[in-house]
C-alpha positions as CSV (number, residue, x, y, z in Angstrom):
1,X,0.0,0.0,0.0
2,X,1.1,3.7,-0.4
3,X,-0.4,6.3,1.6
4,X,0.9,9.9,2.3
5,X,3.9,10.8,5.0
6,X,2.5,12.2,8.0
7,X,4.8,14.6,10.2
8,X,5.2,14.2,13.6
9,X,2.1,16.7,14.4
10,X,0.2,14.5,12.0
11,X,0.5,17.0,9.3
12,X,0.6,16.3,5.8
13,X,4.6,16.3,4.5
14,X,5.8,18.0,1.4
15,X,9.0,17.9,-0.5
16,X,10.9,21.1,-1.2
17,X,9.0,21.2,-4.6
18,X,6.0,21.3,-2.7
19,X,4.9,17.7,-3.0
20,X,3.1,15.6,-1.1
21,X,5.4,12.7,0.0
22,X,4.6,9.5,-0.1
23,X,5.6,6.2,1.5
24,X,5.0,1.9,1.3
25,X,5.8,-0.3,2.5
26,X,7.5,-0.9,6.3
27,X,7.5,2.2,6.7
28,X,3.9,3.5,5.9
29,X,2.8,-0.2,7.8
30,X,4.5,1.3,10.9
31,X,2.8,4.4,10.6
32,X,-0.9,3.3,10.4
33,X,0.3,1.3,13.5
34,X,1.1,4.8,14.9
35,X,-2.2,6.5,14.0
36,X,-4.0,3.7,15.7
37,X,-2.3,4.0,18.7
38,X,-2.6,7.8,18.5
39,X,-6.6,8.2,17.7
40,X,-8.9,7.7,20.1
41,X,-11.6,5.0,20.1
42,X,-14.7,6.6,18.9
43,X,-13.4,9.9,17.3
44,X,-13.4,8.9,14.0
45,X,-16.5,9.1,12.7
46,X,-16.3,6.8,9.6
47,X,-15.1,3.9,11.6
48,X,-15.7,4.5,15.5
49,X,-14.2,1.5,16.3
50,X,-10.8,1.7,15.4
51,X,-8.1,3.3,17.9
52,X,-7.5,3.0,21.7
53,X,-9.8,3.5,24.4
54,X,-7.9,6.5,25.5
55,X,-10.0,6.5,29.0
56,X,-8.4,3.6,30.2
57,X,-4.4,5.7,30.2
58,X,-6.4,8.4,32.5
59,X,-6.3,8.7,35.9
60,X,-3.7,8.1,38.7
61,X,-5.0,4.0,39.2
62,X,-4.8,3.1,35.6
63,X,-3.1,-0.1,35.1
64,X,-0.1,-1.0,33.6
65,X,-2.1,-4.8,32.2
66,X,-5.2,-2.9,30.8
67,X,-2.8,-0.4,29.5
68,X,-0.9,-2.8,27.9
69,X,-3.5,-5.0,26.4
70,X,-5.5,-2.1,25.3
71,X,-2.0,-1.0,23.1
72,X,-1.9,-4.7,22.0
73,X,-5.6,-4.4,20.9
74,X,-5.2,-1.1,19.0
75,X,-1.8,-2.4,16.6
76,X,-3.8,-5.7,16.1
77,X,-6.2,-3.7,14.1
78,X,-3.8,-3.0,11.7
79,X,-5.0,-6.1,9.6
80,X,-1.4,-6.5,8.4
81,X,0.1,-7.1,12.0
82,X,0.2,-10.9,12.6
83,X,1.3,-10.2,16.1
84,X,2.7,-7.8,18.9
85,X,5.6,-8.8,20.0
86,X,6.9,-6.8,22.8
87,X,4.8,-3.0,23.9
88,X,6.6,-1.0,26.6
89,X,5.4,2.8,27.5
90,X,6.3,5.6,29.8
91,X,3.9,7.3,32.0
92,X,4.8,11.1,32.5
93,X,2.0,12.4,34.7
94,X,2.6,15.7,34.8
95,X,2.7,15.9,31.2
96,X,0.1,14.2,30.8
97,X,2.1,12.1,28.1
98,X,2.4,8.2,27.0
99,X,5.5,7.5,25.4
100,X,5.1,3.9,24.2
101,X,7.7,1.8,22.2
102,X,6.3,-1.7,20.5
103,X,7.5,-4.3,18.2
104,X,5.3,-6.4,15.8
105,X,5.3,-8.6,13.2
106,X,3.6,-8.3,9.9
107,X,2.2,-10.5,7.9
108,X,4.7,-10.4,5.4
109,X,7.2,-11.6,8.1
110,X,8.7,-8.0,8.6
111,X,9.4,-6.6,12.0
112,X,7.8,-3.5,12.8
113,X,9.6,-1.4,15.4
114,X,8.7,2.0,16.7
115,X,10.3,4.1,19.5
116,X,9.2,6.6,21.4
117,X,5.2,7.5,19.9
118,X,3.4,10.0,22.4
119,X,0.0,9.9,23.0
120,X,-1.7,13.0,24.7
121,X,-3.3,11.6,27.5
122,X,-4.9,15.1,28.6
């Protein structure tokens, strides 16, 4: 698949000519992992489903498991992820902000590996 590069903000990237750029790929596979993990369950309005339950990250007893599993549950909907392999995450509290790292395997038999993706918890 190809799909267009997203910046970090989750802007649209253009190339010094002022074209859209576009990836395949690992690359654009790891980052429809990272807009899954990055939308909120419910907030898109074509497909309400898809995302992460951003509710269960708030809150000073949130747990790590639920946490966990709910980042597990998110990447798997990536249809091209056979499985998650390994999903670690920071909690900075007073930032509000998830950092979370994972590692998956796609279907293809590619690892997927992603460092540091923030989610805004507040």
């Amino acid at each position: 698949m190809q799909s267009f590069r997203l910046t970090t903000d989750g802007d649209l990237e253009f190339d010094s000519s002022g074209n859209l750029v576009m990836i395949e790929g690992d690359e654009e596979l790891a980052q429809c992992c990272r807009v899954a993990i990055g939308t909120n369950a419910g907030e898109w309005f074509l497909n309400p489903d898809i995302g992460l339950a951003f509710r269960l990250f708030l809150g000073k007893l949130a747990s790590e498991e639920e946490m966990r599993n709910e980042l597990t549950r998110a990447l798997l909907q990536e249809e091209r992820i056979e499985s998650v392999d390994d999903v670690t995450f920071i909690v900075d509290r007073a930032a509000r902000l998830l950092t979370v790292t994972f590692k998956a395997t796609g279907t293809n038999g590619e690892i997927i590996q992603q460092e540091g993706v923030s989610i805004n918890a507040g």
